[in-house]
N, C-alpha and C positions, 0 to 999 in steps of 0.2 A: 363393551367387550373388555374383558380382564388380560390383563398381561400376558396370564399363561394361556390366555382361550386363542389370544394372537398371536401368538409363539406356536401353537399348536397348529394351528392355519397356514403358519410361514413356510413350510416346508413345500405345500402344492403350490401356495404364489411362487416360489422363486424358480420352479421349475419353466414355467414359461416366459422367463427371462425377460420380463418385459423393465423397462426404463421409464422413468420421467424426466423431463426436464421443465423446474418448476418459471413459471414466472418470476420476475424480480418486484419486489413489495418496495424497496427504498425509490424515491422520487430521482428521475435522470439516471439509472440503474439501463444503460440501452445494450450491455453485454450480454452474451449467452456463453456456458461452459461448452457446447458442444453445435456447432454448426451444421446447415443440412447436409452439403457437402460429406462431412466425416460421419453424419448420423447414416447417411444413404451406403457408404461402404461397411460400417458396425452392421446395418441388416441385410447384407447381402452377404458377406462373410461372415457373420458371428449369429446368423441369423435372431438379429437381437428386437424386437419390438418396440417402437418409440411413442411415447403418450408426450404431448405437447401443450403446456397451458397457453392459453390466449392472454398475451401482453398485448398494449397499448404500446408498449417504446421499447421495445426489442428490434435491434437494428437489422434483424434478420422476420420479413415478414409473416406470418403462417403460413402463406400460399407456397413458399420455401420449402417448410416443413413438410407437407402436405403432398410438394410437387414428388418427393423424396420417396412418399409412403406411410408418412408418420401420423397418427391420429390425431386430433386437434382436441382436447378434452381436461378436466378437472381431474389432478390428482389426488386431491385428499375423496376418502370414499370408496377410492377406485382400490381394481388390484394390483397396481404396481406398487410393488417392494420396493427400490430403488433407485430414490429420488437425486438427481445432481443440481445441484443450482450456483450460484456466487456468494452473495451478501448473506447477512444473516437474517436466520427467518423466525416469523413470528410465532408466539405459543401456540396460539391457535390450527395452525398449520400442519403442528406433528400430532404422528400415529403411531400407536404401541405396534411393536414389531418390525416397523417399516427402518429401512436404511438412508442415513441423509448425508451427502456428501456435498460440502459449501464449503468456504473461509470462514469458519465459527470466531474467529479471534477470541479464542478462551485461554490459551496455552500460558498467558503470563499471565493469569488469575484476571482478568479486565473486568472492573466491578461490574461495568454495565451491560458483562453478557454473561454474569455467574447465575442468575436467575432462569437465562436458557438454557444453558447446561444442566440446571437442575431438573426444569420440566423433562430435557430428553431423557434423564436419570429414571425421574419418575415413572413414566410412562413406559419406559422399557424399550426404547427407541437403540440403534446407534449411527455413531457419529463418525464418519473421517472426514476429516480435518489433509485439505490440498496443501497448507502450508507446512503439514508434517510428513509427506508424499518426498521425503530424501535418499540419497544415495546412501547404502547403510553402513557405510565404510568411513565417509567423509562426514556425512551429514549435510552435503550439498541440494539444496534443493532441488525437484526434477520438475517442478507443474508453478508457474511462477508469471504474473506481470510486469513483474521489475522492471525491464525495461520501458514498457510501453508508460506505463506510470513517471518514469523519466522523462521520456519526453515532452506529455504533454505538462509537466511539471517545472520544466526547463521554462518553455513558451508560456507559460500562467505567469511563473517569476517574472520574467522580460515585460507583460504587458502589465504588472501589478507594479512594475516597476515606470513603467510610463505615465501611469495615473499618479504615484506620487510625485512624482516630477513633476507634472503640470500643476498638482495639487499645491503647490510649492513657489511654482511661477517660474519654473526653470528652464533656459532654452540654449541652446537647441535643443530638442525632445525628440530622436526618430522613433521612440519605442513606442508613443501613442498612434503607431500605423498600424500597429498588432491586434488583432479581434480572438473573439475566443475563439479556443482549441476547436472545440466541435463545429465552428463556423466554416470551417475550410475543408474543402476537399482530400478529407484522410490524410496521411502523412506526406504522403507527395505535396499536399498544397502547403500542410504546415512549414516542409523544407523550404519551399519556392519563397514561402513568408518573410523566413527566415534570411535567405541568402536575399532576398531584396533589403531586409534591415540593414542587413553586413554591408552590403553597399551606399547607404545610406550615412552608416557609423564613417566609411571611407573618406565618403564626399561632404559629410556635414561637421562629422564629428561628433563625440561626444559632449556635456556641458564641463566646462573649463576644472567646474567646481564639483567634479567628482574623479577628476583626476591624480594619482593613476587609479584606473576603474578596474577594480578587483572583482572577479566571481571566484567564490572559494566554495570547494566541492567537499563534503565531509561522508569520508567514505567509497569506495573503489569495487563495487559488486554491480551486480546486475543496473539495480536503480542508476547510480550513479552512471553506468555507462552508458544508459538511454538518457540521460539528461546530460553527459559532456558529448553526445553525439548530433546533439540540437546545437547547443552553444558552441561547437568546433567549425560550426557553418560561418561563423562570427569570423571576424578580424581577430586573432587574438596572437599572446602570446604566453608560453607557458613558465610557470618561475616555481621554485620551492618555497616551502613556508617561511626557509630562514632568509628569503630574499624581500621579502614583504616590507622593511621598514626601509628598505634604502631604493626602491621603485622610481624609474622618472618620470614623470607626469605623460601622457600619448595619447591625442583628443583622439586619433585615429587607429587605435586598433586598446583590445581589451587582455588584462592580464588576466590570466587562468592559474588555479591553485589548489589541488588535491593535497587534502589529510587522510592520515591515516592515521592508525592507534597512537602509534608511538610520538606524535604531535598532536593529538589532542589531551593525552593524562602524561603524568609523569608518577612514579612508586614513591609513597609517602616518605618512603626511609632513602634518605639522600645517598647511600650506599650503594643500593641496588639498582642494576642496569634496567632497562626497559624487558620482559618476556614475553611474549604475543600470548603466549601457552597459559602463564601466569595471572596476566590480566581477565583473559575468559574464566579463569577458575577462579579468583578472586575477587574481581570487580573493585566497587569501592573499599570492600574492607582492606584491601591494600595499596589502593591507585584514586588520587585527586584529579580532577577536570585541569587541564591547564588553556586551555581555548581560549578563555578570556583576554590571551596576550596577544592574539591574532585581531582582536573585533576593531580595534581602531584604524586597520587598516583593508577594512571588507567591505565593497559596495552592497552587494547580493551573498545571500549564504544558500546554500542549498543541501538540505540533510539528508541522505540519502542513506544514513545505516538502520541497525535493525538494531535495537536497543531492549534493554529489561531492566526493572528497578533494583536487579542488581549492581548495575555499571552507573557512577558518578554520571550528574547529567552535566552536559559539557556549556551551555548559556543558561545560565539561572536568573531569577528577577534582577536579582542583587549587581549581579555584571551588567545586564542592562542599563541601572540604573547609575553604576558609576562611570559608564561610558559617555550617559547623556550628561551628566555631573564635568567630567573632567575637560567636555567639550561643549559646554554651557549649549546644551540643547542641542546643537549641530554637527549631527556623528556621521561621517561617510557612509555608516552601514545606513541604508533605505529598507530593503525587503530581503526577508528571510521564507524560503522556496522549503516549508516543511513537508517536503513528499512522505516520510515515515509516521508521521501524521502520530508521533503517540500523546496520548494526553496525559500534560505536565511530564513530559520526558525527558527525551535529549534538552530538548529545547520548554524549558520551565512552564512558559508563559503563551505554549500551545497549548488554551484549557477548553480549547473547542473545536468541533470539525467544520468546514463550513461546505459550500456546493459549488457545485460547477456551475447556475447561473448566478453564485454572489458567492465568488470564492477566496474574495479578501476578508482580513478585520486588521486594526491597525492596534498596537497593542504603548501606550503610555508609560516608558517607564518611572517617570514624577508621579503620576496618580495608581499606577497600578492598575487601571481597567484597559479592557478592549472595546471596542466599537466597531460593529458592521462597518464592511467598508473600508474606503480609502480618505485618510487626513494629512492636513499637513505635520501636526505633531507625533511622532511616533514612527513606531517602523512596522512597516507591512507583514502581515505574514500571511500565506497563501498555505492551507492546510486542509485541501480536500482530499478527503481518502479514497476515491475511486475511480482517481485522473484517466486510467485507462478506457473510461466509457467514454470519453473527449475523442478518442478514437474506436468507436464500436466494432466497425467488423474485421478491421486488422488486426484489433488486436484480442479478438474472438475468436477469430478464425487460426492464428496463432497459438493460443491456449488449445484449442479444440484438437488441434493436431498431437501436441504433446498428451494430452491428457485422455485421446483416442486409443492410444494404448493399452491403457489401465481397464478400459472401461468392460472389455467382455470378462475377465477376472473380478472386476468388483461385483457385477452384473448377474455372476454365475453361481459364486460362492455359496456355500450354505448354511447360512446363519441362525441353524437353528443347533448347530456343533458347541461344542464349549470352546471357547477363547484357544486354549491353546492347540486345536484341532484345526480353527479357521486356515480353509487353504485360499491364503491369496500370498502373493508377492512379497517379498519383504518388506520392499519399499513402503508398499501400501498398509501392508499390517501395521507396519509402526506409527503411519497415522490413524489408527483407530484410536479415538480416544473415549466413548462408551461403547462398551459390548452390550446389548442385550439390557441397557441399563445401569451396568457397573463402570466404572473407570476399571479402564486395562493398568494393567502394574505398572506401566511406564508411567498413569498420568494421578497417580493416585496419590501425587502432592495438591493438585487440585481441591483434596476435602479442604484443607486448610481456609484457601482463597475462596470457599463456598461457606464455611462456616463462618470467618471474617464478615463476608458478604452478610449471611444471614443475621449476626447478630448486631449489625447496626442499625436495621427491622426496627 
């Protein structure tokens, strides 16, 4: 079928409103965008239709689905229009004319999903994009796992941090009591985990030789405050950055330390004050990384901002490498807790993603490589991008609510309009980022990052 023969088609599918929610293709993927629970009130008030693929590791059964109303069935083929899912999906998968609503990670050019962007181009598909689903005034995000990504990102840190220790030969060690995320019973057990650590750090203590035991948080948004919501269960106490070199050592309780802009860069031109407003508009072309003066005194790092290769990255090989230099091999910092997971970003020497059943690689700054896993040489770093499936149905059922909203307006819409007729929401329109096959004017910096892409072919 030709683009235009499915465009022509499109107008009687979307009249019957019908929905998919597709399967997740990536491996440990046990999230769903839209829960039976909120699917069963979307078809009793929005009298909406639900088509249901059959996963294997959707933490929400079929029989779920099913109990609700919803059809249990293959969406490619079929007639639903308007497919929602999570992760990004494979070429194979899309359909000219059909609507695909997932976390595409396209928006900063990401080499490794310019190739899908193109096929949905091709084929005449389009696309919104949850993480462009903002308040149109602020640009605050509305549809988001931030949090839940925090937490169980907090608790990977903490237990990646007990394997180095051991790795190490270091003891006392309470944090090798820790099991993964997804082992325990949803958040409640995770907490229980956690406050039994905390008392453990009370009565045991920490090892002599990492104190004082710094966790430093980079960044103050959602992430970040699901992951200082775990670690607040801790022993701790809290200090500013500028208190960081003059700390006194406490086997029993853990210093806590939020960054924010204006202590992580400093403006090239020694004159000029720090501007919040300035720095976003700028980035590196007028603002340097200054982080580097903090690493000597950081246990645990946990990065929790949201980055572009606009903004200076703040840990680069190079500072790794004079940190292990200036402290012949033996630096306080152990594991760094990359939850924004970008590759070679914030954090240089993030040049891979890894999973949730092997969610460490330990990264050498003398040699420069990484290694699966956990070593004694090197500093940890825990960079799985889909931490929230560590928690499946909270934090799905979570999403499913906020994003219950949207969905009879996405659902409804008529996609067979020109762009600038499309009636949805504002919110939502401004995450469209292919109409009909076209980049919408907001994303039409994207040819750029598709031609780059294409010409290194």
């Amino acid at each position: 079928m030709s683009v235009a023969q499915a465009w022509n088609n499109f107008g009687a599918i979307t009249m019957k409103t019908r929905v998919g929610i597709r399967r997740e293709d990536k491996s440990f993927e046990l999230r769903t965008p839209l829960v039976p629970d909120d699917v069963q009130y979307l078809a009793q008030q929005h009298g909406l239709e639900f088509v249901v693929e059959p996963s294997h590791q959707r933490g929400f059964c079929e029989a779920n689905y099913k109990k609700v109303g919803a059809r249990i069935g293959n969406i490619r083929g079929s007639d639903v229009p308007v497919v929602f899912g999570l992760k990004e999906i494979p070429h194979t998968e899309f359909e000219p004319g059909k609507v695909y609503v997932f976390f595409a990670h396209v928006i900063k050019g990401q080499p490794q999903n310019m190739a899908m962007l193109r096929h949905v181009m091709d084929i005449g598909a389009t696309l919104i994009d949850y993480e462009r689903i903002v308040e149109v005034q602020s640009g605050k995000r509305l549809i988001f796992f931030g949090n839940w990504a925090g937490y169980a990102g907090m608790a990977e840190a903490l237990r990646a941090l007990g394997q180095k220790l051991a790795a190490e030969g270091i003891k006392p060690n309470p944090f090798t009591k820790l099991r993964p995320t997804y082992e325990y019973d949803g958040l409640k057990g995770l907490e229980k985990a956690i406050r039994e650590l905390g008392e453990s750090i009370k009565e045991e203590g920490v090892p002599p030789a990492l104190t004082p035991f710094v966790v430093g948080f980079i960044g103050y948004g959602n992430t970040s405050k699901g992951a200082q919501a775990i670690f607040d269960l801790l022993p701790h106490r809290e200090v500013s950055p500028a208190d960081l070199a003059t700390l006194a050592p406490d086997r029993h309780s853990i210093y806590k330390v939020v960054f924010r802009e204006e202590h992580t860069v400093r403006p090239r031109d020694p004159r000029q004050a720090f501007d919040l407003q300035d720095y976003y508009a700028n980035g590196k072309a007028k603002y340097d990384s200054q982080f580097s003066q903090y690493l000597p005194y950081l246990t645990v790092i946990m990065n929790c901002i949201y980055w572009s290769d606009k903004q200076p990255r703040l840990i680069t090989r190079s500072d790794a490498r004079d940190l292990y230099q200036q402290t012949q091999g033996n630096p306080r910092l152990r594991v760094i807790g990359d939850i924004s997971c970008d590759i070679e970003g914030a954090i240089e020497f993030t040049t891979e993603i890894t999973k949730p059943e092997q969610p460490f690689f330990t990264y050498d700054p003398m040699s420069g490589k990484n290694a699966l896993g956990v070593a004694k040489q090197g500093i940890v770093v825990m960079a799985v991008d889909n931490l929230p499936t560590e928690l499946p149905r909270e934090s799905s059922t979570s999403f499913s609510q906020t994003l219950s909203q949207f969905v009879p307006a996405i659902a409804k819409a008529d996609y067979a309009v020109p762009f600038e007729k499309l009636a949805l929401p504002p919110e939502v329109k401004k995450a469209v980022i292919v109409y009909r096959g076209k980049l919408t004017p907001e994303y039409e910096y994207l040819k750029d990052h598709l031609l780059k892409q294409e010409s290194r072919k």
